[in-house]
C-alpha positions in Angstrom: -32.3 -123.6 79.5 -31.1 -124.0 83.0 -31.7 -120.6 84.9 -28.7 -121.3 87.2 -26.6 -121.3 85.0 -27.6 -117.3 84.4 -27.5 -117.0 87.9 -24.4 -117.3 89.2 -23.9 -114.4 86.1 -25.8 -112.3 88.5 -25.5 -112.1 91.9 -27.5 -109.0 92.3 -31.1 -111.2 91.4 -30.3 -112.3 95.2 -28.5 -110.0 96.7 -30.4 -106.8 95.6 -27.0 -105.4 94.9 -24.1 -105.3 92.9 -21.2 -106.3 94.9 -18.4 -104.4 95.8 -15.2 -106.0 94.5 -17.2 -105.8 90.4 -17.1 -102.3 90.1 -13.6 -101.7 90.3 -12.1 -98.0 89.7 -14.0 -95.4 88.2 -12.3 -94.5 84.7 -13.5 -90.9 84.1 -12.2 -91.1 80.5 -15.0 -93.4 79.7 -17.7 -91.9 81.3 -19.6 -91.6 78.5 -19.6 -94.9 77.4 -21.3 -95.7 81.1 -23.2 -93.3 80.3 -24.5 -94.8 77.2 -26.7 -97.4 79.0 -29.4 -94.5 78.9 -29.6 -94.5 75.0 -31.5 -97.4 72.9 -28.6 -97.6 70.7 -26.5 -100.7 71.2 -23.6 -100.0 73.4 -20.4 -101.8 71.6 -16.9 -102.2 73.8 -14.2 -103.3 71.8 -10.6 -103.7 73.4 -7.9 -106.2 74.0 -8.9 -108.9 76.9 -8.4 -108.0 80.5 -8.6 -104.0 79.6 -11.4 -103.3 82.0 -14.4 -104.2 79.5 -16.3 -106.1 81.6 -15.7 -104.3 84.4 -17.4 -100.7 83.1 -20.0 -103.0 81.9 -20.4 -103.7 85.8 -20.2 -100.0 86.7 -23.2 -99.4 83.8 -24.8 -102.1 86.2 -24.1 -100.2 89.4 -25.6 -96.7 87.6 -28.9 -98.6 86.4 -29.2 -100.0 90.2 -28.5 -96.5 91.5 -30.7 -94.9 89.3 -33.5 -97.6 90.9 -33.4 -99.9 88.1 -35.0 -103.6 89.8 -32.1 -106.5 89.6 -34.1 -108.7 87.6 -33.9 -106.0 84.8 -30.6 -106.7 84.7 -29.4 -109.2 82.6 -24.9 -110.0 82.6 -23.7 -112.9 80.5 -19.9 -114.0 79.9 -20.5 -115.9 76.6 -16.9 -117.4 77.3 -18.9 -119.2 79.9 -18.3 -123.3 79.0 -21.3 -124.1 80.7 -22.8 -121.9 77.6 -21.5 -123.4 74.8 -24.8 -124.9 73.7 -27.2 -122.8 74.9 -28.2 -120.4 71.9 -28.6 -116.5 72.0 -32.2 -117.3 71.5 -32.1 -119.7 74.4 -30.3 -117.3 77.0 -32.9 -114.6 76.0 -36.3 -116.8 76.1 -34.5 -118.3 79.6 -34.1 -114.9 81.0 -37.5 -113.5 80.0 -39.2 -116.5 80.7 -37.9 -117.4 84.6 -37.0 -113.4 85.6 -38.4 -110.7 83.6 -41.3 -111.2 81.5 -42.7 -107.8 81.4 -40.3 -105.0 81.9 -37.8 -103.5 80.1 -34.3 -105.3 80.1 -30.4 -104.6 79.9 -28.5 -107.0 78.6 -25.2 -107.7 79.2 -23.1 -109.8 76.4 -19.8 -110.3 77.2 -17.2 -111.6 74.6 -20.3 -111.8 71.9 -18.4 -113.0 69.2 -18.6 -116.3 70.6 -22.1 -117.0 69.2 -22.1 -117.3 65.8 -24.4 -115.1 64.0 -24.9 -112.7 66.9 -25.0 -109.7 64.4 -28.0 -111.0 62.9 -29.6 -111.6 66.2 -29.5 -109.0 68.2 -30.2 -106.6 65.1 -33.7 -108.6 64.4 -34.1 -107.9 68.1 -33.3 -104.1 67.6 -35.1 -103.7 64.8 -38.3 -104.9 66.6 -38.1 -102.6 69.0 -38.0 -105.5 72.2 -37.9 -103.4 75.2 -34.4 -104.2 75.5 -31.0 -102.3 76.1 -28.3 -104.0 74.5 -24.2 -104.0 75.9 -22.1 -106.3 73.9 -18.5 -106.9 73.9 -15.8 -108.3 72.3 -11.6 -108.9 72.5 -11.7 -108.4 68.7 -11.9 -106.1 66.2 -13.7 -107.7 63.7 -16.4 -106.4 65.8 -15.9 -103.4 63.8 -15.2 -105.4 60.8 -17.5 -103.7 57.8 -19.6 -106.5 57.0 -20.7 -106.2 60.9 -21.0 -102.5 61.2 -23.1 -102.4 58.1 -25.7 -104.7 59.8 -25.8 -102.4 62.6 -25.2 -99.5 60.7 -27.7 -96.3 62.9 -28.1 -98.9 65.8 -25.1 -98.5 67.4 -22.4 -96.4 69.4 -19.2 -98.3 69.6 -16.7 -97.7 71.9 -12.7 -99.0 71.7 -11.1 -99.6 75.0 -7.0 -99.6 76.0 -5.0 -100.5 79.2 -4.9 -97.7 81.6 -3.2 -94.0 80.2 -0.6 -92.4 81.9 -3.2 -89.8 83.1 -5.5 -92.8 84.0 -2.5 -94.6 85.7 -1.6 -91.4 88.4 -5.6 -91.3 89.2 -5.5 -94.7 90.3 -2.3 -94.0 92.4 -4.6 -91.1 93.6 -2.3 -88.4 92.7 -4.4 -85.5 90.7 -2.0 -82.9 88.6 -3.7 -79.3 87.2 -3.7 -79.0 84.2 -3.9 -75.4 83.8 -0.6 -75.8 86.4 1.1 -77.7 84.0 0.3 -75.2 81.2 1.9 -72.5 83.1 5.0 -74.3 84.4 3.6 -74.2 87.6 4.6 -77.7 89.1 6.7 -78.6 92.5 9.9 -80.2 91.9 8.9 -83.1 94.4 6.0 -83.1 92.3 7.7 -83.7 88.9 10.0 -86.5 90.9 7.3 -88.3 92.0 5.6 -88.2 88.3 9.1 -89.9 87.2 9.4 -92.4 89.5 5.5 -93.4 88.8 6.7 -93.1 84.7 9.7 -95.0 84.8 6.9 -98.1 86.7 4.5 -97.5 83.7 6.9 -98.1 81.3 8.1 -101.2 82.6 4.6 -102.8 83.9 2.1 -101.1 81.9 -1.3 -100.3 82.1 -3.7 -103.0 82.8 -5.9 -102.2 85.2 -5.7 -105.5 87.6 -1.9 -105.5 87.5 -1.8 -102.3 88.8 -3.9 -104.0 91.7 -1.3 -107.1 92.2 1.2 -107.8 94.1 4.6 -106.6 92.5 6.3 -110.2 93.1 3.9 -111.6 90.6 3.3 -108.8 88.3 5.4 -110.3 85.6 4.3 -113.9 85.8 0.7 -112.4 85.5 1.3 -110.6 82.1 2.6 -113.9 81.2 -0.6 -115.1 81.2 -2.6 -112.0 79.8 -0.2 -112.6 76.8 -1.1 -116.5 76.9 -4.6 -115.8 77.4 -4.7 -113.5 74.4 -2.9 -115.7 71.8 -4.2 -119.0 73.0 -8.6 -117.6 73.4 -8.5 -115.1 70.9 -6.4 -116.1 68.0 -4.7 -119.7 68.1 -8.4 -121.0 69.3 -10.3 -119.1 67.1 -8.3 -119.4 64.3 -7.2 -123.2 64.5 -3.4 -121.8 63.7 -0.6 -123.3 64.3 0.7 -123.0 67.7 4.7 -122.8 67.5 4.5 -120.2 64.5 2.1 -118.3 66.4 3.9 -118.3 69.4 6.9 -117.4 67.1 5.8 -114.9 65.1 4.4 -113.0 68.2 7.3 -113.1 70.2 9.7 -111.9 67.6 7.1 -109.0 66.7 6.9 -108.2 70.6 10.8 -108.3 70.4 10.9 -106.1 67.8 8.4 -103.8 69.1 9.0 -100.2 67.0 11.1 -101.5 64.9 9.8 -101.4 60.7 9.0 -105.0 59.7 8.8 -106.4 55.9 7.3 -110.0 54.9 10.9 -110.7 53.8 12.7 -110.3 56.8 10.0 -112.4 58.8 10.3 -115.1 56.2 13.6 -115.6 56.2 14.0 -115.2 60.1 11.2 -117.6 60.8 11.5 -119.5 58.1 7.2 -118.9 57.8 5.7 -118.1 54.0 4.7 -114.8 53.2 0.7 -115.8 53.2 1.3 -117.0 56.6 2.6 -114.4 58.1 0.1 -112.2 56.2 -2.4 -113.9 57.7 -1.4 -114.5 61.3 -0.6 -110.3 61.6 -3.7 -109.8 60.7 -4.8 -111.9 63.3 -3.3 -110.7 65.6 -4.1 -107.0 64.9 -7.9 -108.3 65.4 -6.9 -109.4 69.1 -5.2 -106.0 69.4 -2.1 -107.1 70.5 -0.2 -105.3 68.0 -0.8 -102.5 65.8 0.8 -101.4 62.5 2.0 -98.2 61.5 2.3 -97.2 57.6 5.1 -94.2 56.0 3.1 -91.6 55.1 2.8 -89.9 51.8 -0.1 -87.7 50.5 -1.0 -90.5 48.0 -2.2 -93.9 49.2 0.2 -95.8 46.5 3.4 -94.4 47.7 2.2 -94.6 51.6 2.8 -98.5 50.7 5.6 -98.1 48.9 7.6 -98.7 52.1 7.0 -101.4 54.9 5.1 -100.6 58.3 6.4 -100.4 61.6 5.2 -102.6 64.4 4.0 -101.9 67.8 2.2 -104.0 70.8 -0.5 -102.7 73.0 1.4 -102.7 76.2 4.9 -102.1 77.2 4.3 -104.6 80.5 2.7 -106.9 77.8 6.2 -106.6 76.0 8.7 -106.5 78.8 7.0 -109.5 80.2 8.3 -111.9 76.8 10.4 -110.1 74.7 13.8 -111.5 74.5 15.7 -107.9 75.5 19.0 -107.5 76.9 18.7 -103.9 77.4 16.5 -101.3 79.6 15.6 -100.0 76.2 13.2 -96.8 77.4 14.0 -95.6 73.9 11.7 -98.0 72.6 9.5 -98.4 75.4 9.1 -94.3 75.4 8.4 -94.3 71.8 6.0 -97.5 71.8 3.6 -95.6 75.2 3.8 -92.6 72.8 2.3 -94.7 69.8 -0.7 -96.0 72.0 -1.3 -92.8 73.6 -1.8 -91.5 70.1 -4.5 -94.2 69.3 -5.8 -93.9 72.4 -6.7 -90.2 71.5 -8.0 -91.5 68.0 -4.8 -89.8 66.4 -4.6 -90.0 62.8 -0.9 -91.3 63.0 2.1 -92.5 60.2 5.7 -92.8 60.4 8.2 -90.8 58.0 11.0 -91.8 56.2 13.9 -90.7 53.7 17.1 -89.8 54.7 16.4 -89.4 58.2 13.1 -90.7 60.4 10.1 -88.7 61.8 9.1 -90.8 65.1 5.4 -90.2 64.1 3.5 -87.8 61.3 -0.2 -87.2 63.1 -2.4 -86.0 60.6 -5.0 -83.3 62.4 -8.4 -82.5 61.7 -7.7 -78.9 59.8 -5.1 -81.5 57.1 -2.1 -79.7 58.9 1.0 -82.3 59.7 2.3 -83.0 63.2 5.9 -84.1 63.2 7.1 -85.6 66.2 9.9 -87.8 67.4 10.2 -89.8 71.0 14.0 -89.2 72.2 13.4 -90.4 76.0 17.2 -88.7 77.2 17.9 -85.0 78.1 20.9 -85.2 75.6 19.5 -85.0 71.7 20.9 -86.0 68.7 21.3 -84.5 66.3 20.3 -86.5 64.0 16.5 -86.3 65.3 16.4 -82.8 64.7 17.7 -83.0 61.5 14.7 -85.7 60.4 12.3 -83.2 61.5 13.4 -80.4 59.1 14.1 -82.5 56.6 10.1 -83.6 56.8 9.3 -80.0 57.4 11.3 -78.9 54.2 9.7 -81.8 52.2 6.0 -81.9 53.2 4.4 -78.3 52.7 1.8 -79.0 55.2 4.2 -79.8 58.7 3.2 -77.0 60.6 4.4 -78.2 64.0 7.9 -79.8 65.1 7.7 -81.8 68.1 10.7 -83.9 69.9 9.5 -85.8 73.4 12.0 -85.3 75.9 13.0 -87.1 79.8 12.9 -83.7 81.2 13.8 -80.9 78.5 11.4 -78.1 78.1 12.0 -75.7 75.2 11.6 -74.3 72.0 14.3 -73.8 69.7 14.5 -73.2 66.0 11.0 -74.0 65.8 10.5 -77.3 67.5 8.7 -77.9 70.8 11.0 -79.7 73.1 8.3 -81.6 75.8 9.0 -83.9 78.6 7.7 -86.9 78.1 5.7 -86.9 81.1 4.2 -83.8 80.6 2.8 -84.5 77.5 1.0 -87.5 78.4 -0.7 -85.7 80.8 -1.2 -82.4 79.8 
């Protein structure tokens, strides 16, 4: 193959370095997945496109260099690349080896991997011959983790699944650091706690991907417009051969309808799309993580899908920048930051219905029940604190109550009140 087109993948074979404006922010919630270049296992970074994948595989870059690693070692490949279209796995590897590293050990780079058919079978063979090679690979979909996959790479692999910026992650980047013990012990200034509010009340509306927090507010907005183009256009309408119009459909009544519990019938007959359709397109787009489901929980697996699932989408600046609202809705916004907050700390997390409706049931490690609910106002209803007894009354194993507040802090007949805020960074 033609080396320059690797080339211009890897400015550092000239420059000696990695430049400046790849390495982005450090995200200190993911340092071990930088760290992870050090191991033989094959690094995998999952995530929905324009979360900040590529860039920590930069910043695994800039630690090899550091550590005095030679930039022809260094191998960085965006498989997206047109100009790569027919140039085989195979032939991007002999290329490299043959024109810039022969002899030493590499680290190779594969962005967006799923692009190349049969890449599990690949770089597996290449694994399992022990090349002296250190493999990163990447994808904006989850069937990277799909079993057939994982089974091939079954022991050879640490995977790693990758969200917009946190809350937490979001007030590092505006460079303002809270204690945690602090928190704990109520010990926070009041211009402190205002200034948390103001920064909550922007993350709610714009998200958490990591360039927009970069741009310039004015286009903000437009810019998400295209992340949300980008995903449904590259990763599912492309990849899928789907029908534009009902894709574009389905998503933006699903991004609409963000929290809210969805059934096949009600999508039918609102979209006038079959039920196999609209099977297959959520599924879809569940793969491109732009929206993830939520069942009812029950302690058997028959009557957990006795009821339908709620919906939610990755990013609330994602949603505000489509959805068809005509509200400021920070219920829902509240409630759907809550929901990827929980995945993002790999939260074992359900919904609960009967008479009234538990926000969230998160299952923890010891099988004890978590029941929370998101009411993003000072003033409670009732009715929120009646679902949670009701759930604590019917499932034996609830052993905590918890109700997400603007700014109430207490406890009262057994349920935690929390501020929002405080409990996504605390």
């Amino acid at each position: 193959m033609e080396i320059s087109k690797l080339s211009e993948w890897n400015q550092w074979w000239e420059k000696k370095s990695l430049p400046d404006e790849l390495k982005g922010k450090n995200r200190p919630k993911y340092s071990h997945l930088v760290d992870s270049v050090r191991i033989r296992e094959i690094t995998v970074i999952t995530g929905v496109r324009r979360s900040g994948k590529s860039t920590l595989m930069y910043q695994m870059i800039a630690k090899l260099l550091e550590k005095g690693a030679s930039p022809e070692q260094i191998l960085f490949v965006n498989l997206e690349d047109k100009k790569l279209v027919d140039d085989s796995l195979d032939d991007i590897y002999s290329g490299y080896r043959g024109d810039i590293n022969p002899d030493k050990k590499a680290y190779i780079f594969l962005d967006e991997i799923h692009r190349k058919e049969g890449w599990e079978s690949w770089i597996r063979k290449k694994y399992d011959l022990k090349t002296d090679d250190k493999f990163v690979i990447s994808g904006s979909c989850s069937h990277l983790l799909r079993k057939e996959y994982s089974t091939l790479l079954t022991g050879r692999n640490i995977t790693f699944e990758v969200f917009p910026l946190g809350f937490e992650e979001f007030l590092l980047f505006k460079e303002i650091s809270i204690s945690k013990d602090n928190l704990k012990r109520g010990v926070v200034l009041e211009k402190t706690k205002l200034l948390i509010l103001k920064h909550l009340k922007e993350y709610m509306a714009l998200g958490g991907f990591p360039e927009i927090f970069f741009k310039v507010k004015e286009y903000k907005i437009r810019i998400l417009e295209q992340y949300f183009d980008d995903i449904l256009y590259k990763d599912i309408i492309d990849r899928y051969n789907l029908n534009t119009q009902k894709t574009k459909d389905l998503a933006l009544f699903l991004t609409t309808n963000s929290t809210g519990i969805i059934s096949l019938r009600s999508l039918r007959n609102s979209l006038k799309i079959s039920y196999d359709t609209i099977r297959d397109y959520l599924s879809y787009f569940k793969e491109a993580f732009l929206f993830f489901t939520l069942d009812h929980f029950a302690y058997s697996f028959k009557e957990q899908k006795t009821l339908p699932s709620k919906i939610y989408c990755i990013d609330n600046g994602l949603r505000n920048s489509v959805s068809f609202k005509f509200s400021r809705d920070e219920g829902k916004l509240a409630e759907n930051l809550v929901f990827i907050e929980l995945k993002r700390r790999e939260k074992d997390v359900y919904y609960w219905k009967n008479k009234g409706e538990v926000d969230f049931m998160i299952k923890n490690e010891d099988q004890s029940l978590t029941a929370m609910n998101v009411s993003y106002t000072d003033e409670i209803d009732e009715r929120e604190i009646k679902a949670l007894m009701e759930c604590k009354q019917e499932l034996s194993k609830v052993n905590e109550l918890v109700i997400l507040t603007k700014d109430t802090e207490k406890k009262e007949n057994g349920i935690d009140f929390i501020p929002l805020w405080k409990w996504l960074i605390i």
